[in-house]
C-alpha positions as CSV (number, residue, x, y, z in Angstrom):
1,X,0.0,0.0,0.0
2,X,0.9,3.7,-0.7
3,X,0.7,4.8,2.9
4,X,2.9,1.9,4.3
5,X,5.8,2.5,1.3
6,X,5.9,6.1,2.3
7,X,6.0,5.3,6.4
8,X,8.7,2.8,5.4
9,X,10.1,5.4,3.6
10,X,10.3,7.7,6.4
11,X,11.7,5.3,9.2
12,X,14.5,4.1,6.9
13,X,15.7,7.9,6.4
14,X,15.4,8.9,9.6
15,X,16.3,6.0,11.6
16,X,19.0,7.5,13.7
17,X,15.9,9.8,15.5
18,X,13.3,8.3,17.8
19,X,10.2,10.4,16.9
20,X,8.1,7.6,19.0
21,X,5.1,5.9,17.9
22,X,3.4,6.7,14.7
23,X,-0.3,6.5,13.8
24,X,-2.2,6.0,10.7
25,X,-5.6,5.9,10.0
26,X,-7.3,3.9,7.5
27,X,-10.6,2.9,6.5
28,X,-12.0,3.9,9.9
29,X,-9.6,2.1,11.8
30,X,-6.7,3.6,13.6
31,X,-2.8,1.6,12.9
32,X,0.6,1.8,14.8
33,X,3.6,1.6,13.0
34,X,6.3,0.0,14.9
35,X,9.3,1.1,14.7
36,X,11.4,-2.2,15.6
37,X,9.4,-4.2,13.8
38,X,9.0,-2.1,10.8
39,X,5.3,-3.4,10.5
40,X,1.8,-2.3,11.9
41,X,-0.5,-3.6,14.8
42,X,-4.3,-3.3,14.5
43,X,-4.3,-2.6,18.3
44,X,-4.9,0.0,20.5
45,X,-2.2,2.2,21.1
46,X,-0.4,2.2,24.6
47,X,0.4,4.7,26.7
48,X,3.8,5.5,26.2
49,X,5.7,8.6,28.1
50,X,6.6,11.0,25.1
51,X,8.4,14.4,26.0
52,X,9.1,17.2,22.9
53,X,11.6,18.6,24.9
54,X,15.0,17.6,27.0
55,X,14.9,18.0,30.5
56,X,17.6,20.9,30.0
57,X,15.1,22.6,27.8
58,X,13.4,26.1,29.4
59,X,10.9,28.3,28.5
60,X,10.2,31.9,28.8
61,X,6.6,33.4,28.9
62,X,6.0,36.1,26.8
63,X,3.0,38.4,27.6
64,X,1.9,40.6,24.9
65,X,1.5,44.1,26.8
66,X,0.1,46.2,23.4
67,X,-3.1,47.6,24.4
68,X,-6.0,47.5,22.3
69,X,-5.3,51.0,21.0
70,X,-1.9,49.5,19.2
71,X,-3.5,46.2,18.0
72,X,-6.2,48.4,16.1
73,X,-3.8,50.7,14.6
74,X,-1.9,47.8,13.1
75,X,-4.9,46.9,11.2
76,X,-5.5,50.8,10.1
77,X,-2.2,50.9,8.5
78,X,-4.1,48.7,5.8
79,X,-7.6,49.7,3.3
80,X,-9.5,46.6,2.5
81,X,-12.0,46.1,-0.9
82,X,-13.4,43.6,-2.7
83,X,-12.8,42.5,-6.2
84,X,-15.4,41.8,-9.1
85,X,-15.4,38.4,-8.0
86,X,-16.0,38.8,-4.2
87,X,-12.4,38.6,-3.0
88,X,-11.5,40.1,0.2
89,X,-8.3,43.1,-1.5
90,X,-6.0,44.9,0.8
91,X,-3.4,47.4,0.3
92,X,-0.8,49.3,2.1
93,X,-1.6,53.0,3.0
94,X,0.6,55.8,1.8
95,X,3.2,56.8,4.2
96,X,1.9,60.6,4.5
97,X,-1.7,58.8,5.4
98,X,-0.1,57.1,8.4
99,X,2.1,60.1,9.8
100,X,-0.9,62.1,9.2
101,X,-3.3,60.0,11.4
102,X,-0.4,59.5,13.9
103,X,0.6,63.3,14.3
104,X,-3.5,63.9,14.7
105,X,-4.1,61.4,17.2
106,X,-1.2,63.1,19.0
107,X,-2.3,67.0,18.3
108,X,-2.5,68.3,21.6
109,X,1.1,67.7,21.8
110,X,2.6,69.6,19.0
111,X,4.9,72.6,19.9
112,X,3.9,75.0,17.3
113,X,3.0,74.9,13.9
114,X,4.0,78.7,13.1
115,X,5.7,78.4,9.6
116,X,4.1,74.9,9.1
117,X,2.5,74.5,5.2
118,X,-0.9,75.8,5.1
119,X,-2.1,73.0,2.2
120,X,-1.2,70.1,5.1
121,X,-2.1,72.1,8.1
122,X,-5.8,71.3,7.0
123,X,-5.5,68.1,6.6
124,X,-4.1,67.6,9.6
125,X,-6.9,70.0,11.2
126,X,-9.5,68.0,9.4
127,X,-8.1,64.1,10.4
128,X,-8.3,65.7,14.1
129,X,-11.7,67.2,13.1
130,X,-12.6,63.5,12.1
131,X,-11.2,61.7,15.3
132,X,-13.2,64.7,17.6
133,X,-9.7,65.7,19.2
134,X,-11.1,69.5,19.5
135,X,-14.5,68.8,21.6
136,X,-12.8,67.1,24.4
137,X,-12.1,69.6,27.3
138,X,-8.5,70.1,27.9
139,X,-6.4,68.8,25.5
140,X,-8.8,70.1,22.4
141,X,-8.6,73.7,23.4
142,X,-4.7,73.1,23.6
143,X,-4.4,71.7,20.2
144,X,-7.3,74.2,18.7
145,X,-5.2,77.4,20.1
146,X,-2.3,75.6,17.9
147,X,-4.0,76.1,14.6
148,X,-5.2,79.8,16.0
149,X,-2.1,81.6,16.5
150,X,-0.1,79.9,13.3
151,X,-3.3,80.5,11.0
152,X,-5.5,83.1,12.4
153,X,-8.6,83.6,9.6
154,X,-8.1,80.4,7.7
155,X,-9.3,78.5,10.6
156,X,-12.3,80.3,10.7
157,X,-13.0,83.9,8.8
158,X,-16.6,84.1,10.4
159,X,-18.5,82.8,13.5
160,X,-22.1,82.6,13.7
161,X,-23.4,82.1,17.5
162,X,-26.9,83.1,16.9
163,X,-29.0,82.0,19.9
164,X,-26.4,79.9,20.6
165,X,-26.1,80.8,24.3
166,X,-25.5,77.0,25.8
167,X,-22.3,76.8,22.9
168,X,-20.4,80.1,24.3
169,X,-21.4,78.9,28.0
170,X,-19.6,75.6,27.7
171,X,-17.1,76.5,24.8
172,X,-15.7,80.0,26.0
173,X,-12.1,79.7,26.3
174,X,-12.4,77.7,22.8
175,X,-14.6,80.9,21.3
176,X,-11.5,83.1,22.5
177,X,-9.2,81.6,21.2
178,X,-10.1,82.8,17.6
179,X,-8.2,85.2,16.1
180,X,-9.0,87.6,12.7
181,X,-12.6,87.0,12.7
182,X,-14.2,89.1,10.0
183,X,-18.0,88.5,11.5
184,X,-19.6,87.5,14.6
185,X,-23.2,87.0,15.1
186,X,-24.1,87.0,19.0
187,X,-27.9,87.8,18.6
188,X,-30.2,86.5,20.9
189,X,-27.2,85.1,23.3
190,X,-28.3,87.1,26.1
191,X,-25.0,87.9,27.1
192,X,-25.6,91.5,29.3
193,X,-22.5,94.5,30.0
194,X,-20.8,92.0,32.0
195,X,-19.9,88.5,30.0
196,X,-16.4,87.6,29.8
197,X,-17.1,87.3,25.6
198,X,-18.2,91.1,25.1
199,X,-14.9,91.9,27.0
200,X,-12.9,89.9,24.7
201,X,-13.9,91.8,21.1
202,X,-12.4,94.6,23.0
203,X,-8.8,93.0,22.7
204,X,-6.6,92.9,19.6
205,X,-7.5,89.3,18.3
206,X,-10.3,90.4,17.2
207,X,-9.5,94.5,15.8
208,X,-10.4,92.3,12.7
209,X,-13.9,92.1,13.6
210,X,-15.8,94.2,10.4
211,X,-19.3,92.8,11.0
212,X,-20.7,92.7,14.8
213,X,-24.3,91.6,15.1
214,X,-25.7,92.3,18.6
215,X,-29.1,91.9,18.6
216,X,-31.0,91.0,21.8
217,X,-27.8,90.6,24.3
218,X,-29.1,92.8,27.5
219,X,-26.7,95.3,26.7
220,X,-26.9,98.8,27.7
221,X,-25.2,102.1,28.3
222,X,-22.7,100.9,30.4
223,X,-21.4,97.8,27.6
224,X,-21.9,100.4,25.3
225,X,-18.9,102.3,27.0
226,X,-16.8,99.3,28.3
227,X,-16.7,98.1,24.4
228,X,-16.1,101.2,22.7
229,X,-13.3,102.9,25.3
230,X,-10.4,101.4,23.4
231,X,-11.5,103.0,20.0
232,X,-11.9,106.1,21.8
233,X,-9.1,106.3,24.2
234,X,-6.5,104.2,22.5
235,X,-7.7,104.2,19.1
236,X,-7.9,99.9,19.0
237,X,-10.3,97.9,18.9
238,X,-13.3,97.8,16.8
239,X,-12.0,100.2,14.7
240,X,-12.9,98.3,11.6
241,X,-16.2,97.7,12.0
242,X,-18.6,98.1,9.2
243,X,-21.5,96.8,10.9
244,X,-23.2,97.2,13.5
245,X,-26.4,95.7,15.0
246,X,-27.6,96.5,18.6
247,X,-31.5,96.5,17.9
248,X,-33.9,94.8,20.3
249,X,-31.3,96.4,23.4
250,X,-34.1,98.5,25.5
251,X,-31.4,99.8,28.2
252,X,-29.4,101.3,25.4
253,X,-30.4,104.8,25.3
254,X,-29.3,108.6,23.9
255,X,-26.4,108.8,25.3
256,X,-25.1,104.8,24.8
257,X,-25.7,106.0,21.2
258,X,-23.1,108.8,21.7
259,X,-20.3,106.1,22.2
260,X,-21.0,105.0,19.0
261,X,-19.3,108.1,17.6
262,X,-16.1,106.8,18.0
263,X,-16.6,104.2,15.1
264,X,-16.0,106.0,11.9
265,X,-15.2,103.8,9.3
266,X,-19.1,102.6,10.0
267,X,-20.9,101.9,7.2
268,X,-23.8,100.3,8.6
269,X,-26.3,101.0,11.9
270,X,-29.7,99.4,13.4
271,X,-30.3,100.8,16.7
272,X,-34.3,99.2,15.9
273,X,-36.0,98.6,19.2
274,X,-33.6,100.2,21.7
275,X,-34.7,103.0,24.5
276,X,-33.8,106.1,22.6
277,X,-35.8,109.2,24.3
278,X,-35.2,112.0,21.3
279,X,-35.1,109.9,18.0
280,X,-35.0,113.0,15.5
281,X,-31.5,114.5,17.8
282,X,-30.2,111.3,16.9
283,X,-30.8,111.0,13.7
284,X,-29.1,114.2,12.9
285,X,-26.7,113.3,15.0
286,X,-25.1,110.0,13.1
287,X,-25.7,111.9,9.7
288,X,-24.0,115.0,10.7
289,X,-20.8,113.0,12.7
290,X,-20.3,110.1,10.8
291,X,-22.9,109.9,8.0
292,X,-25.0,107.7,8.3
293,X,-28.5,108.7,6.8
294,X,-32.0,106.8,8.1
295,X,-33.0,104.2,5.5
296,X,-36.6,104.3,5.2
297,X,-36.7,100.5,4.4
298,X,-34.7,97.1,5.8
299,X,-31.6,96.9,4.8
300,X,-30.1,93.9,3.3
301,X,-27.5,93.7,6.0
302,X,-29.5,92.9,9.1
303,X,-31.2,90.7,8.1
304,X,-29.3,87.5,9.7
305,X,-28.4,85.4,6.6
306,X,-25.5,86.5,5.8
307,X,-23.7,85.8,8.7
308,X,-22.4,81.9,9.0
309,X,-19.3,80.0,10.3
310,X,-16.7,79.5,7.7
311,X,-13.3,78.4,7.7
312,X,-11.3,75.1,8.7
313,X,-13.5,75.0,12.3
314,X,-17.1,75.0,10.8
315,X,-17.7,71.1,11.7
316,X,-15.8,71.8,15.0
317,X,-18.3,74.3,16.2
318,X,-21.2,71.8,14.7
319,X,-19.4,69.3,17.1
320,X,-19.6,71.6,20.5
321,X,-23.4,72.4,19.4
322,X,-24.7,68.6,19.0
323,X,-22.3,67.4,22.2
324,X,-24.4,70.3,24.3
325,X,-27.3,69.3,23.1
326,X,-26.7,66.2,24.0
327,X,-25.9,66.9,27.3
328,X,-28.9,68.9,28.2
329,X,-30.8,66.2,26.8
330,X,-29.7,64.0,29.6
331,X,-30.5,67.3,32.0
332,X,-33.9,67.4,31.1
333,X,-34.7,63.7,31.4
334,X,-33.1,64.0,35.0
335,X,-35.2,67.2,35.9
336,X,-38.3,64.8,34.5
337,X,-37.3,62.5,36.8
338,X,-36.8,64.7,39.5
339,X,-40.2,66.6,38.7
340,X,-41.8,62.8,38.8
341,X,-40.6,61.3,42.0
342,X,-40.4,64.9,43.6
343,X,-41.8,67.9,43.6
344,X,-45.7,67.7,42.3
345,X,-46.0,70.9,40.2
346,X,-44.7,72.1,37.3
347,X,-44.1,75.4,35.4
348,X,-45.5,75.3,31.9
349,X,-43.1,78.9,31.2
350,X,-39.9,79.0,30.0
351,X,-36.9,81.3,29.0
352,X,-37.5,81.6,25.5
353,X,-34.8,83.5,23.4
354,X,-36.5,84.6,20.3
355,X,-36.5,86.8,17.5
356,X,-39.4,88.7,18.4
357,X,-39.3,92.3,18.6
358,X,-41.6,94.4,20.1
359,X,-39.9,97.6,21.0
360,X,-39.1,97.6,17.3
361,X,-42.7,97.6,16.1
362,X,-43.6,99.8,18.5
363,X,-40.5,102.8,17.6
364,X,-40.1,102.2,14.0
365,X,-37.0,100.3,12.5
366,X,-34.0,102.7,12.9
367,X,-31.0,100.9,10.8
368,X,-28.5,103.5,9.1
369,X,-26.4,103.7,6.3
370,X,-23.7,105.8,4.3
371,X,-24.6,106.7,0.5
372,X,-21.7,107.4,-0.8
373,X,-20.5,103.6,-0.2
374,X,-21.2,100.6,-2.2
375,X,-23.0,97.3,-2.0
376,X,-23.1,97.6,2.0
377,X,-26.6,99.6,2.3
378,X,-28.6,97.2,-0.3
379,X,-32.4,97.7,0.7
380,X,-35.0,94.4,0.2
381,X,-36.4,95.8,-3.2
382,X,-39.2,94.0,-4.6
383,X,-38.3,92.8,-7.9
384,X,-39.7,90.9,-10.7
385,X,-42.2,88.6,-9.5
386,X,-41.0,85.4,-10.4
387,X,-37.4,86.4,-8.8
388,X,-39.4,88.0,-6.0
389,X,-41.2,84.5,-5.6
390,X,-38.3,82.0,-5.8
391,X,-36.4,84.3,-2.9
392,X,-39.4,84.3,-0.7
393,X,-39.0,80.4,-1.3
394,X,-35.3,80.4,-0.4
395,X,-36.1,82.2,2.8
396,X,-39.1,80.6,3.6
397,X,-36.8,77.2,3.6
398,X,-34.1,78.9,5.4
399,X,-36.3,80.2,8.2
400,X,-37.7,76.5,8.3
401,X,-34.2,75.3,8.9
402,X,-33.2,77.5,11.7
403,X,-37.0,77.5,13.3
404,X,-36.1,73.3,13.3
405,X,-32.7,73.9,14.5
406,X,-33.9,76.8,17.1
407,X,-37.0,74.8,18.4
408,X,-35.1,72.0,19.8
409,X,-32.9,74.8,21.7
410,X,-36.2,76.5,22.8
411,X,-37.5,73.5,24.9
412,X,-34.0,72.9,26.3
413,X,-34.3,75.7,28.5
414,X,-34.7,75.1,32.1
415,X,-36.5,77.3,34.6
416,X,-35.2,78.7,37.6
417,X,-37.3,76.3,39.3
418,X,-35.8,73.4,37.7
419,X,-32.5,74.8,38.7
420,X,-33.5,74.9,42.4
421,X,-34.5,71.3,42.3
422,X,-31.4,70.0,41.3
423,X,-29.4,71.8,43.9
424,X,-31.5,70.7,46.0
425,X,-30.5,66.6,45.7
């Protein structure tokens, strides 16, 4: 037989070694070859002491102490596809991939990056973007204030915050750190004179600042003059802006307006809505100073469109918004909770931040602008009907989209109440 020539074979080439018994199955029954012999035994095979190794022979334990972290990037340094056929594909990744993913799972630790090519900058910015390096709370402000001072603008040229109140609450020091913003939209935050935030467009970071919505923020006389000092004293600053929206501020009155002065490259004004006691000395007062004449209808520039985030950061701040929200979804099932197996009443009101302005219905719209400048004083026209149409359409989506974005905000808020039971467990 062909199995027994070959076992022959075997044991008459390698005679001088004693490899022990040897088994063979065949037709469902299990053979020993014996060695001595040089034949088989149908029999069951003895028990016969067998050891692989000398008695001399040691043996060191090996643990392997990689963490899981390590195992998985072994398995990253590869991309895996199929072929027509079904057939499992891999190939190697590109060396820049590698040190790319590396260096951005490491970003909080890079020294600087002043002098550091813009074109790869972003892609590292964007693979850190990816692995959410910037929401976490220490080490993603160190890393984001890395891209900030070696690339000011590019990381983000304009910052829209509207009624974002709960982002610039738990984001601050990241908002700060900012630099050569060209527009910032802080309506409806709520901020008041004293906020660290207002403070901050006072320093040089952001002299770059050329659009400044303000809308609804509590302010009054006393921001007015805290805001404005440096451009009057120092002459620094705001002293680019362009435009300017305070409307909906009731505490801002005559002589807040008198601050405003100061800012003469201003192109654009709405003071709609605020406390002003003489509106006619006013008016001649920002034509006469600075020039700015009343428009009798809205301008184009106040009204809140164009104003969004832009630049290398705009998923970042995306990223702080939906990790807040997140958060005070888990607040507000715990005040449910709370409400449920505590207190038995509940208040149906709450802080609402809105666009809704009444003081502005009531005085007029007051919004400014200087003629002899173009395209920065464009009044909503009506035009030909079908182009009048599709715009209305445009806007009627866009205000769809931020009333869905807004409402979920809305009924985030938590009453002072709510507040007072939670510090009370």
């Amino acid at each position: 037989q062909s199995w027994s020539r070959g076992m022959s074979y075997c044991l008459h080439s390698e005679s001088h070694l004693d490899t022990g018994p040897i088994y063979v199955r065949e037709n469902g029954k299990l053979h020993v070859v014996n060695q001595g012999a040089g034949g088989t035994q149908n029999v069951a095979p003895k028990a016969r002491p067998f050891s692989l190794f000398s008695r001399s022979f040691s043996v060191e334990l090996c643990m392997n102490r990689e963490d899981d972290r390590a195992r998985r990037q072994r398995t990253d340094h590869f991309i895996f596809t199929y072929t027509k056929e079904g057939n499992l594909r891999y190939s190697a990744k590109s060396l820049f991939s590698l040190v790319l993913g590396y260096i951005s799972d490491n970003v909080d630790h890079i020294d600087s990056l002043i002098g550091f090519p813009e074109q790869i900058a972003e892609k590292l910015f964007s693979a850190a973007e990816a692995r959410q390096k910037f929401t976490e709370p220490v080490t993603g402000l160190r890393a984001l204030q890395k891209f900030t001072e070696a690339y000011g603008g590019l990381v983000l040229c304009s910052l829209c915050l509207r009624n974002r109140y709960l982002v610039i609450s738990e984001k601050l020091e990241e908002i700060k750190s900012f630099r050569e913003l060209t527009c910032l939209d802080l309506s409806c935050c709520k901020l008041g004179d004293e906020h660290e935030l207002l403070e901050h467009l006072t320093k040089e970071a952001l002299s770059s600042v050329k659009r400044l919505l303000l809308k609804d923020n509590s302010l009054s006389d006393a921001g007015l003059r805290r805001m404005t000092a440096p451009v009057r004293v120092l002459k620094k600053g705001l002293e680019n802006l362009l435009v300017l929206d305070l409307s909906c501020n009731p505490k801002i009155t005559d002589v807040g307006i008198g601050y405003l002065l100061s800012f003469k490259k201003l192109n654009c004004l709405d003071i709609s809505g605020t406390g002003l006691k003489d509106v006619d000395a006013v008016i001649k007062r920002l034509q006469m100073q600075i020039g700015l004449v009343h428009s009798k209808v809205p301008l184009k520039e106040f009204d809140h469109t164009n104003c969004k985030t832009e630049g290398w950061a705009e998923q970042t701040v995306l990223q702080w918004e939906q990790a807040v929200m997140e958060a005070q979804d888990n607040l507000r099932s715990r005040v449910a909770t709370l409400h449920f197996y505590g207190k038995t009443h509940r208040l149906e009101e709450v802080v609402k931040c809105t666009l809704v302005e009444p003081e502005t219905k009531a005085s007029g719209s007051l919004q400014f602008y200087k003629e002899n400048v173009q395209n920065c004083h464009l009044p909503l026209k009506k035009e030909v009907a079908g182009s009048h149409e599709l715009k209305n359409n445009k806007k009627r989506a866009l205000a769809e989209q931020e009333t869905e974005r807004t409402s979920k905000q809305k009924h985030l808020c938590l009453t002072v109440e709510d507040w007072d039971l939670l510090n009370t467990y």
